[in-house]
N, C-alpha and C positions, 0 to 999 in steps of 0.2 A: 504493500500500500504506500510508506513513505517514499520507494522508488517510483512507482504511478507518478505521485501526488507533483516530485522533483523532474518529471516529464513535463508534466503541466507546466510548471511552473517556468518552466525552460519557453515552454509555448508562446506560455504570453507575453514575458522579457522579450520574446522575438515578435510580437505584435508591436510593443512599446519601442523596440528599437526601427525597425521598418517606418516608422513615420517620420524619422529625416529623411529618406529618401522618398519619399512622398511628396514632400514641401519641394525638392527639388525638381521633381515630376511634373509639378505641378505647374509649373512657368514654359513647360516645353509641350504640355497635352497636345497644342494647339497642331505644332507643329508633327507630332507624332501621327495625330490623326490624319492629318493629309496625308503622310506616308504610309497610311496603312494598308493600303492594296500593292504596295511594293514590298512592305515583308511577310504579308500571309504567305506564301509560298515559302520560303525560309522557316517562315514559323511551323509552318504545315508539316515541313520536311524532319525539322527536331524534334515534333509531337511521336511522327512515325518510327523514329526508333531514340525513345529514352533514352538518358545516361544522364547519370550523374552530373557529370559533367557540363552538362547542356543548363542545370543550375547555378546563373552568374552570382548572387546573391549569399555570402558566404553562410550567413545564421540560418538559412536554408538550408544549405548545403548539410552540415551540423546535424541538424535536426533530423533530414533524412537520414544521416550515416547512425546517428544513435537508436534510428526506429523513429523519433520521434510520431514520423508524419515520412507518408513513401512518395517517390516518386510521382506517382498519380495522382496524389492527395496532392501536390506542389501542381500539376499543371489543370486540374480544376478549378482551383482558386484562381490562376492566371486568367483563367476566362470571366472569372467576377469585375462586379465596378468596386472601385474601392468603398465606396456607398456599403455595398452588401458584403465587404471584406471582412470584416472586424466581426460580425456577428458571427458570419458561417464558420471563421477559422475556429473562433471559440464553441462552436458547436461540435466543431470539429474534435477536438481537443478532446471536449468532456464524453464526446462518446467512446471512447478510448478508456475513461476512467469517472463513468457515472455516478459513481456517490460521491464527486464532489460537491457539487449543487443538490438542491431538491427536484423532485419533477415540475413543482411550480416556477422555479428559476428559469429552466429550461424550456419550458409552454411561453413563458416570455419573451426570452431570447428570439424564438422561433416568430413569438406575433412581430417582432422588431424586424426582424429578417423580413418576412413576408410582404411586411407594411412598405418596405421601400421599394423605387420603381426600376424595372428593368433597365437595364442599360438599351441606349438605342441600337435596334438590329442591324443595319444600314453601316454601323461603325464610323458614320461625319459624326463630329465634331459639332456643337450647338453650345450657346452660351451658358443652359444648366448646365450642359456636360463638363465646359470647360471651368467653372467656374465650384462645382463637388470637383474635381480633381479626379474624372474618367476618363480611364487608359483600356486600350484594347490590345498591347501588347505585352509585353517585360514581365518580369517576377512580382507577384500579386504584390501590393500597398496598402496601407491602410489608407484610409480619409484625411483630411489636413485635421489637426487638431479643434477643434472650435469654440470660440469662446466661449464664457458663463452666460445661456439664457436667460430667458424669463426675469421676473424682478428681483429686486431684494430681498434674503429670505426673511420669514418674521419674526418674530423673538421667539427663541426657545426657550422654556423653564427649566432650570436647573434642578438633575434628580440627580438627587446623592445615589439616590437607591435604584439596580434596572429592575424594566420588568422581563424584556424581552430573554431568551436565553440565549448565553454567548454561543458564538460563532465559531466556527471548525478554522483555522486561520484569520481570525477575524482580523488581526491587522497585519501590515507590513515592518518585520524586525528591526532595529536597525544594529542588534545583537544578536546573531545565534551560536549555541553551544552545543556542540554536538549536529545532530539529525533534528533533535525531536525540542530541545528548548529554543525559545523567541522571548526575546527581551524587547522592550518596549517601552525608552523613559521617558519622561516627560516633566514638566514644572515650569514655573513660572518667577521672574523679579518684579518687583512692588516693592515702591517706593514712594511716601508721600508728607507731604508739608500740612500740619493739622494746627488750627487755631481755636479749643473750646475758653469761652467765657466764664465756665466753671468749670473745674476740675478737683475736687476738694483733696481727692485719693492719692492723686500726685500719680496718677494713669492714664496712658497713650490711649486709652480707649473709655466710651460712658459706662457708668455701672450705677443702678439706684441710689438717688438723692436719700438722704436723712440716714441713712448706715453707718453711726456712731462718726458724723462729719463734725471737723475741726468750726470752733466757734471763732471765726478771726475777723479783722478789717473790712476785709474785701471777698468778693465769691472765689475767690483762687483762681483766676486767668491763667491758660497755659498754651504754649506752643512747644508741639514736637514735629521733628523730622523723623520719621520711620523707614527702616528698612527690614524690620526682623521679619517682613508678612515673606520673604523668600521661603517657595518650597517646590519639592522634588520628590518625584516619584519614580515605580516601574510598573508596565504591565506584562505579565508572562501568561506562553504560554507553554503546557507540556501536551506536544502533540502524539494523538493516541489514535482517532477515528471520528471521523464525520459527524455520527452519534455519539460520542464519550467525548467531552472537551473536558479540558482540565486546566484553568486558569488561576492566575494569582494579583495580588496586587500590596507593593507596599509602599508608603506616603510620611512622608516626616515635614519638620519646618523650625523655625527657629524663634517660634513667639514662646520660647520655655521661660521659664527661671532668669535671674539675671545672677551674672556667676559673682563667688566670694572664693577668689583663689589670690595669692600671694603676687601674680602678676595681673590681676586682671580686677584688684579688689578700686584704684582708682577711676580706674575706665566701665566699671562695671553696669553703667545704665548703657551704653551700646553693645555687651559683651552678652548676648541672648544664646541659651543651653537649645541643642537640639530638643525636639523632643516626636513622640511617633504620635501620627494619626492615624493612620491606617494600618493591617496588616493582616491578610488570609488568604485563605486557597478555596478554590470555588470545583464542585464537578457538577456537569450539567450532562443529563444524560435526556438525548434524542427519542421521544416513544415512538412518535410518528413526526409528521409534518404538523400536526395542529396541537400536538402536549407535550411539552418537555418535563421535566423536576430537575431539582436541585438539591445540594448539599454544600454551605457555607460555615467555614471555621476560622475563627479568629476574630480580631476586630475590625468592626465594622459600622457603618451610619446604623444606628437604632429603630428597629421597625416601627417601634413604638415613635411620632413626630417627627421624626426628620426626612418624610419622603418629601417633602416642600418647602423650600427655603428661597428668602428674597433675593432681588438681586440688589447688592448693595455694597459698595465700597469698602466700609468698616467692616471686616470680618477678622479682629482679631476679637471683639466681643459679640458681633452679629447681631446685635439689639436683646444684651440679654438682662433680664428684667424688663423686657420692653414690647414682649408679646410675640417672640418666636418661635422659641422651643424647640430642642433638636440636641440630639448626645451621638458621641460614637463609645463604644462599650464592647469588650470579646463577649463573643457569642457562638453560639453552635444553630445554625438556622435552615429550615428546610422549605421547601415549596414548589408550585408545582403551578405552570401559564399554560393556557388552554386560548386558543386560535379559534375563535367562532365563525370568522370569515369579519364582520362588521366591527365587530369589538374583540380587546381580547379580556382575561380575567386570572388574578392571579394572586392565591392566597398564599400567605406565610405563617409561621409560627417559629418562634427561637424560644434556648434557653437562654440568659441573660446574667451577665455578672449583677450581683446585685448592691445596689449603689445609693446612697442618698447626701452626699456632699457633706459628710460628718468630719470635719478635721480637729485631729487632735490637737488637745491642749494643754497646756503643764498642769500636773499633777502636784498641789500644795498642799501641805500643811500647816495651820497657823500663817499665812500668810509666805513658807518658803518651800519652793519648788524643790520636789523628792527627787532622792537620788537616781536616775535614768528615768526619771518623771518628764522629760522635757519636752512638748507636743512636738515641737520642731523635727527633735529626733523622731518621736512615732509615726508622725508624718512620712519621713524620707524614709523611714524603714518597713513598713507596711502600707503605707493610704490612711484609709479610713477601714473601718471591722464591722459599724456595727450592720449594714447590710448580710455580709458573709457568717455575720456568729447568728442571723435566723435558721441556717442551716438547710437555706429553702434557695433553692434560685428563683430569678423574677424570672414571670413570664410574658411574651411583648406575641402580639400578634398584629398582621394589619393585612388589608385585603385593598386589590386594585383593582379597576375599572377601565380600560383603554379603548379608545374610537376617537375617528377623525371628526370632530366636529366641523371644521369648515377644509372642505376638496382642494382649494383653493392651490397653486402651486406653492411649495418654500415655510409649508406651516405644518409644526408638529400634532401629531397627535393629540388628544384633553385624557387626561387621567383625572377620576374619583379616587381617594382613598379615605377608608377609615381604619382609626388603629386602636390601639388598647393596650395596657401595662396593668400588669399584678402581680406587687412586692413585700415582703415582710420585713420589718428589721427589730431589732434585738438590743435592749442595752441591758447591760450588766455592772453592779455596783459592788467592790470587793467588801466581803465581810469587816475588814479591816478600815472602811471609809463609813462605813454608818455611823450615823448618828448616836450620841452617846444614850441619849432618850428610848433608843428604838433599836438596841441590840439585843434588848432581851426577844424582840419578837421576832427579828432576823439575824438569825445568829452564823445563817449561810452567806449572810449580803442579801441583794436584793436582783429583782429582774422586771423589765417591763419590756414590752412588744405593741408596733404601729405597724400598719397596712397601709401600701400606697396602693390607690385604684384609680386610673385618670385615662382618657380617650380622647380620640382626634376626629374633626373630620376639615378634609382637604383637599382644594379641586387647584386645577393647573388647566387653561383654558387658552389655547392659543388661537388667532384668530389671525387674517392679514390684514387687519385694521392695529390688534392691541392685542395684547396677552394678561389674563389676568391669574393671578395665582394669591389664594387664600389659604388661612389655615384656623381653625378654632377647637381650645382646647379647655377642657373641664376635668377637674381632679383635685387629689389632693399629696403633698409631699413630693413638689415639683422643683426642688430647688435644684437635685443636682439637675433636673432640663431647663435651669435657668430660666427661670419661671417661679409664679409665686411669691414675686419681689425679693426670691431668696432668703424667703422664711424658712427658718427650722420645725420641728414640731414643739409645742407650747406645755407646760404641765396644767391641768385640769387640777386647779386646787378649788376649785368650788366646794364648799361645803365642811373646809376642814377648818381645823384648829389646830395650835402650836405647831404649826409650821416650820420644818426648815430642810435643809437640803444636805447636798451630798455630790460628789464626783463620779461621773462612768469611768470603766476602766480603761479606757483612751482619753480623760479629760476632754471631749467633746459635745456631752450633755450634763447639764446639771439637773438631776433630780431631787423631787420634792417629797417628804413624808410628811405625815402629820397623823391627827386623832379626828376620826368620823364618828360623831356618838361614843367616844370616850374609845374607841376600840383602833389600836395603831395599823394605819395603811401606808402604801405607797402611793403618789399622786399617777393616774393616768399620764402617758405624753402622747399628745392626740399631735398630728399634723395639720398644717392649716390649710384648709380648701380654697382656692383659687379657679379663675378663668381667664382667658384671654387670645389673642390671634391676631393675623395680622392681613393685611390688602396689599397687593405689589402689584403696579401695574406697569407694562412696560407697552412705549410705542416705537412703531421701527418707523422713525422721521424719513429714513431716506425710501424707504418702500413708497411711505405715503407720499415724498415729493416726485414718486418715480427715477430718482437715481440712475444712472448706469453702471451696473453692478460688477462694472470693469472698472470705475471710474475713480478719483480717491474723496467723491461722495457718499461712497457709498454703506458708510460704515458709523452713520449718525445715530443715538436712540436714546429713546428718553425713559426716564423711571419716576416713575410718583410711589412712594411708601409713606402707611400707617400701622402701627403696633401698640394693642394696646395689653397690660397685665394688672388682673386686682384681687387683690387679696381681701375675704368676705370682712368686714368690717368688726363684727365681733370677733374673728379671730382674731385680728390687728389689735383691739382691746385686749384680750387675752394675751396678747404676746409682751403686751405693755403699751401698746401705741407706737404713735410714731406711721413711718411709710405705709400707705394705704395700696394706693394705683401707682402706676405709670404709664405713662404714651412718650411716644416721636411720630415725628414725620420728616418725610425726606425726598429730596429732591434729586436725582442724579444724571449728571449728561455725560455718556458717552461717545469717544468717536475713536471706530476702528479704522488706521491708519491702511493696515495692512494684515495678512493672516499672525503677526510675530508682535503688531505693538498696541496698542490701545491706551488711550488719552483718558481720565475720567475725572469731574469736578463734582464733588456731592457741599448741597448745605441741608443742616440737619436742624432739628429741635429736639433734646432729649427733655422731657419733664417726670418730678415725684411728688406727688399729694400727700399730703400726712395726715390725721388723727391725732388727736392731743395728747399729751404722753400723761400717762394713769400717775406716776411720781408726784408731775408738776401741776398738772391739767391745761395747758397750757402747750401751744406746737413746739415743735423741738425748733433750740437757739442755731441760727445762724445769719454771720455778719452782724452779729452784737443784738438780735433781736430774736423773738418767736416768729419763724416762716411758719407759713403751709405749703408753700410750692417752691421748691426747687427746680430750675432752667437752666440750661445749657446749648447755645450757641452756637453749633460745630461745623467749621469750615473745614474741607478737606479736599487734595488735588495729588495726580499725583498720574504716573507710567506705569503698566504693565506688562510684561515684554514674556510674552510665550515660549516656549520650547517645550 
């Protein structure tokens, strides 16, 4: 099969190279044709006894002596126009080695072939003939190459996640190892000059107002130059069979950490840590032509929210707290698309690392941090636990919907999705940290448990007018998908007495006891319920001014984005107050240079609403005063240069 397959592949390299000599064909048809009743007889006389040799055109030559394609197969095509070259050779080809296409591919092929007009029988020369680049004599050509038709194509929506299943060769290497591996990298530089009028966190990027913000002068104005948004990838593939594809992919970048090393501790806000965003291996196995399945391992975009994301400049925080939502997380995921003809549809389910953005925190006593108590350290040394100490993994599922809502040429497909998440997690307080009041009645320590349960639904609507792409999400214990204003879960001390608390065993929750009715509890830690989503709409300017999609108009487009995030108002009281909502809105112009650069200018509006804080009653202090809304400003500009 791999040797078939390196037949082909030979084939077509000789289609692709045969079109310089085409272009040079091309200037002489005219005069070819006139002479063409002076070498039929010539030509007539090399038909009647083959040879090799009679093939002036070397990669011809080649391909006969390898088998490729015989001698008779070379002087059939010779009598094609080059109009009907390109299709027959590659008909040609595949019937040689059938399962590389589908039978639908090929029913294709064939209407293409069919659909173009004979060459004239006569063999003059006429202005269509001359001008398709039809020849009646010489070693077959393809067509002149031709430019990009039809108009500009429309905005595509950005999907983390596919549906379709990969492709038996799906792309062109520009690695190979061995026979059977294809490497494929790719990434991109981003670079850009950012001006927000608030920035209280002393961050390159917005993150929700009133989040324990410095009380100072002024709103904290700030300008950065960025460049850590550089990142690089690969896609592989390990080839097996038509039906069995076996693909990979892994993705890193350098919005990490900011380093503290001995040579990098004064340079250290430009000195950004790799860090991984992607990384798995995918097998997609072929049932038929209209069902594939799958099997995904590793990490990957979250079935659970992140099949829809905006398009938006800021993606080192992607509007979070501000109505996005979307994680990448290792997972083990399976599923299975089904080809209806009109639509396709395609369910998933994973298992999910399970995750709730719990970062540790130093472990005190009396006010001094224990010996290898340091959160810093628990941090770098495990993450966060208490998702993983429920013992359960989370379960994410989400289901897609695919059809061409508008025929139109140069417009993707509209995908439905809905998705779904269901988590437990677990804290645990050592015997050793209870309260002095309340060890007679936990002499083990203590333990409580919260359930995340939260769902999506989200359309991707491309049209050749606009594209619209929505997302709206309802749940609760959304922080780590950045969401929920990035609430924690809250203790339910309603109803108790003598109150007081105590450390998890990663110092990242504090919990609460007390006496219900004289009798010693633990407090519940319930999470706070939230909703929100967001509208991205995107218009392709140059489509609608008609551009010429050769031209360097043609690469204009516009984005209007809203995001909104709110957390239920009593739980915001329970939490203590403070941050309630948040929104943005944003405006972005792009303009594609070329397939390698693109230009993009965003101005934004981040905002945070608060609630009175339960301490003071009164909004939380900033700039010397009680706000309720905190704003931000955010200018941002900047190149993006592909590879």
């Amino acid at each position: 099969m791999i040797w078939q397959s390196s037949r082909i592949v030979t084939g077509v390299v000789a289609v692709i190279v045969l079109a310089g000599a085409a272009l040079g064909a091309e200037n002489s048809a005219t005069s070819a044709n006139a002479k063409s009743k002076e070498t039929e007889p010539a030509n007539g006389a090399s038909a009647a006894a083959p040879s090799i040799n009679s093939i002036s055109d070397p990669l011809l030559r080649l391909m006969v002596t390898q088998g490729v394609v015989s001698i008779g197969d070379v002087q059939a095509l010779a009598a094609l126009s080059s109009a009907e070259l390109r299709d027959k050779l590659l008909l040609l080809l595949l019937s040689k080695n059938k399962s590389a296409l589908t039978t639908a591919d090929i029913t294709a092929l064939k209407a293409t072939t069919e659909s173009v007009p004979p060459a004239d029988a006569s063999g003059e020369s006429s202005p269509s003939a001359t001008a398709s680049g039809l020849q009646t004599s010489g070693p077959p050509q393809p067509p002149k190459t031709s430019p990009p038709s039809g108009p500009v194509p429309a905005i595509a929506p950005i999907r983390p996640l596919q549906l379709d299943p990969s492709k038996h060769e799906g792309f062109i290497p520009d690695i190979k190892i061995g026979k059977n591996i294809n490497i494929k990298p790719y990434g991109f530089f981003k670079a850009s000059a950012v001006y927000d009028t608030s920035s209280p966190y002393g961050n390159d990027f917005p993150l929700p107002g009133f989040n324990a913000m410095p009380n100072t002068v002024d709103a904290i104005p700030e300008f950065h130059v960025k460049a850590r948004f550089f990142r690089f990838g690969s896609n592989f593939e390990w080839l097996d069979s038509p039906s069995l594809i076996v693909t990979g992919k892994v993705e890193a970048d350098f919005e990490g950490n900011f380093s503290r090393t001995n040579n990098r501790n004064i340079s250290a806000i430009r000195s950004n840590a790799l860090q991984l965003r992607l990384a798995y291996g995918r097998v997609d196995w072929k049932h038929s032509d209209s069902t594939s399945f799958f099997f995904l391992a590793g990490q990957d975009w979250t079935p659970f929210g992140s099949s829809t994301l905006p398009n938006l400049f800021e993606t080192t925080g992607l509007g979070v707290g501000f109505g996005t939502l979307y994680e990448r997380d290792p997972q083990l995921r399976v599923g299975v698309e089904h080809n209806f003809g009109h639509f396709k549809l395609g369910p998933e389910v994973a298992i999910v690392l399970p995750a709730f953005g719990n970062l540790p925190a130093d472990l005190t006593t009396a006010g001094v941090v224990n010996p290898n108590g340091e959160g810093i350290g628990n941090q770098l040394g495990f993450g966060e636990r208490q998702g993983a100490d429920s013992g359960k993994p989370e379960i994410e599922a989400r289901l897609v919907a695919q059809f061409q809502l508008d025929h139109a040429p140069g417009v993707a497909p509209a995908q439905i999705i809905v998705s779904g998440v269901h988590a437990d997690r677990t804290v645990d307080i050592d015997a050793a940290a209870v309260p002095a009041a309340f060890k007679a009645a936990f002499p083990k320590g203590a333990q409580v448990s919260s359930t995340r349960m939260a769902w999506t639904a989200e359309i991707q609507l491309p049209t050749r007018f606009f594209t619209v792409v929505a997302k709206y999400y309802n749940g609760n214990d959304l922080r780590y998908y950045f969401a929920g204003q990035i609430f924690g879960p809250f203790n339910d001390t309603t109803g108790l007495t003598g109150v007081t608390t105590a450390q998890s065993l990663d110092g990242s929750s504090t919990l609460a006891f007390g006496l219900r009715n004289g009798v010693p509890v633990i407090a519940n830690s319930l999470p706070p319920r939230s909703q929100g989503g967001f509208v991205n709409i995107g218009i392709p300017l140059s489509r609608l001014a008609h551009a010429d999609p050769t031209g360097r108009n043609s690469g204009w487009a516009l984005y209007a984005h809203y995001g909104y995030d709110q957390v239920l108002a009593r739980d915001v009281r329970r939490e203590g107050g403070g941050r309630e909502k948040g929104d943005m809105g944003a405006g972005t112009l792009q303009y594609k240079l070329n397939n390698w650069v693109t230009f993009v200018a965003e101005e934004s509006l981040y905002r945070t609403r608060a609630t009175p804080l339960n301490a003071t009653g009164n909004f939380p202090l900033f700039q010397g005063r009680p706000m309720r809304e905190w704003k931000d400003f955010r200018s941002e500009f900047g190149p993006i240069l592909t590879f």
